[in-house]
N, C-alpha and C positions, 0 to 999 in steps of 0.2 A: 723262346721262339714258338709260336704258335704251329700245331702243325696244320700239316695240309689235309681236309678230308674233301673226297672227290664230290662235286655237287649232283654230276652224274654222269653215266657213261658215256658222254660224248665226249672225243677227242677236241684240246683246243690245241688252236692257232699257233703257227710259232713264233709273231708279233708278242702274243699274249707269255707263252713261256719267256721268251725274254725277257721282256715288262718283269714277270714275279722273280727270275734269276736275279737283273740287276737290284732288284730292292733289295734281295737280303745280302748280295754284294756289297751293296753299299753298308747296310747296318754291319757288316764283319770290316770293314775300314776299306774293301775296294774301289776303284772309279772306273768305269768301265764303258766300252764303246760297244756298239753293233757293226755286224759287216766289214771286217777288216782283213784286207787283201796282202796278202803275205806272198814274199818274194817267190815262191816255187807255184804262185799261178791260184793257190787256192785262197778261200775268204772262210774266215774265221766266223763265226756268227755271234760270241759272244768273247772279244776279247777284256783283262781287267789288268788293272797293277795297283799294289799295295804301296805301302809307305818306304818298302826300303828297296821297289824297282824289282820286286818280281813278277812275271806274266803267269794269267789263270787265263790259259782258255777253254771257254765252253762250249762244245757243241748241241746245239739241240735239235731234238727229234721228236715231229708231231706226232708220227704214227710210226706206226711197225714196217709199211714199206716202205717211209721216207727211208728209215735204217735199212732196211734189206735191200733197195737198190742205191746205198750209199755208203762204200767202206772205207773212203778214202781220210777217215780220221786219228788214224797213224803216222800222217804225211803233217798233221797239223805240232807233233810232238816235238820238232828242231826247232819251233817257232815258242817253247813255252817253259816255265818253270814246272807248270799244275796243269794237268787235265780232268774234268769232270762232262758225262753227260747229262742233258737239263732234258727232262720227258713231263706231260700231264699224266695227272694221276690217274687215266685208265690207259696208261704205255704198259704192257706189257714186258717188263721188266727184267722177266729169267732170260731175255731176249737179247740184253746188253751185255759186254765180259764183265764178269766180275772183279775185274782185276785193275777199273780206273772206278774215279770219284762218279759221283750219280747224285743228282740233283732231283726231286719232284714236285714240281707247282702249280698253281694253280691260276698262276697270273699274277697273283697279289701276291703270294708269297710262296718260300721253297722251305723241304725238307731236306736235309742232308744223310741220303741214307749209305752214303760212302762218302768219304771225306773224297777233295782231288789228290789224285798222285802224282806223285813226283815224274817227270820226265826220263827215259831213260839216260840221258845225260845231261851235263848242266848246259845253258846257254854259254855260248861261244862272247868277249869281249866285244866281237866285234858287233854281232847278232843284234848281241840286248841293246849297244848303241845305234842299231840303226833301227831296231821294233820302239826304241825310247822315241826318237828321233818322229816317226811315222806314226805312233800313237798320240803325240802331241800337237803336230802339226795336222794332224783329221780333225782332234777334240776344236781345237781353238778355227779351224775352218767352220766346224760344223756348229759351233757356239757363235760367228759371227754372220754366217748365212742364218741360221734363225732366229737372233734377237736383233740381227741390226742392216742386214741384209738379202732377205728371202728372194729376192728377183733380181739378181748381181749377172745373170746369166751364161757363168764361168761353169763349168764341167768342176771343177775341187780337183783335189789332188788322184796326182797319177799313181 
């Protein structure tokens, strides 16, 4: 894996962190969506599932006060197998707990300077068939609104 050196100290975008998250998702055998609204009201920003149906979600955070006026990423943990957060690499870092997974990219690509951890508990039978369920039916909405349908004028799933 290549690592990430910062090209300079401007913070990017976090279009851009997602972009380099999902890639090296993908090269670890994830498939992974953006923006995914979970039943307790919040949206996930980077949610993924592997081969044998378990959830990684990641949160990302452009700046330091995107995180300080946002802590509600504890609430995201009934919704997940793995949690990691995905920062650019001049996020100020001692800044995050040390106690979940941590991501830092550059867009193009991420380092893993904590692996994700594990959720305090495991997902519920019911949970993971209805996050399976809603992560499926967004992917193949969102796959036919833009290669075969961009102007269908439907709102997508609820």
């Amino acid at each position: 894996m290549t690592t990430v050196v910062p090209q300079d100290d401007a913070p990017i975008d976090a279009a851009r962190i997602c972009r380099g998250i999902m890639r090296t998702l993908d090269r670890q055998g994830w498939r992974s969506l953006t923006e995914i609204s979970l039943a307790n009201g919040r949206r996930a920003d980077v949610m993924a599932i592997d081969e044998s149906g378990r959830f990684l979600i990641v949160e990302v955070k452009s700046s330091p006060a995107d995180y300080l006026s946002d802590r509600k990423w504890t609430e995201y943990l009934d919704y997940c197998d793995l949690f990691a957060f995905a920062v650019g690499p001049s996020f100020p870092v001692a800044l995050l707990p040390e106690t979940v997974g941590l991501f830092v990219t550059d867009g193009y690509d991420s380092h893993p300077l904590r692996p994700p951890v594990a959720a305090p508990a495991p997902l519920a039978p019911a949970r993971r068939r209805q996050l399976l369920i809603r992560f499926a039916r967004l992917g193949a909405d969102r796959v036919r609104r833009g290669l075969l349908d961009p102007d269908d004028g439907l709102d997508g799933l609820a």
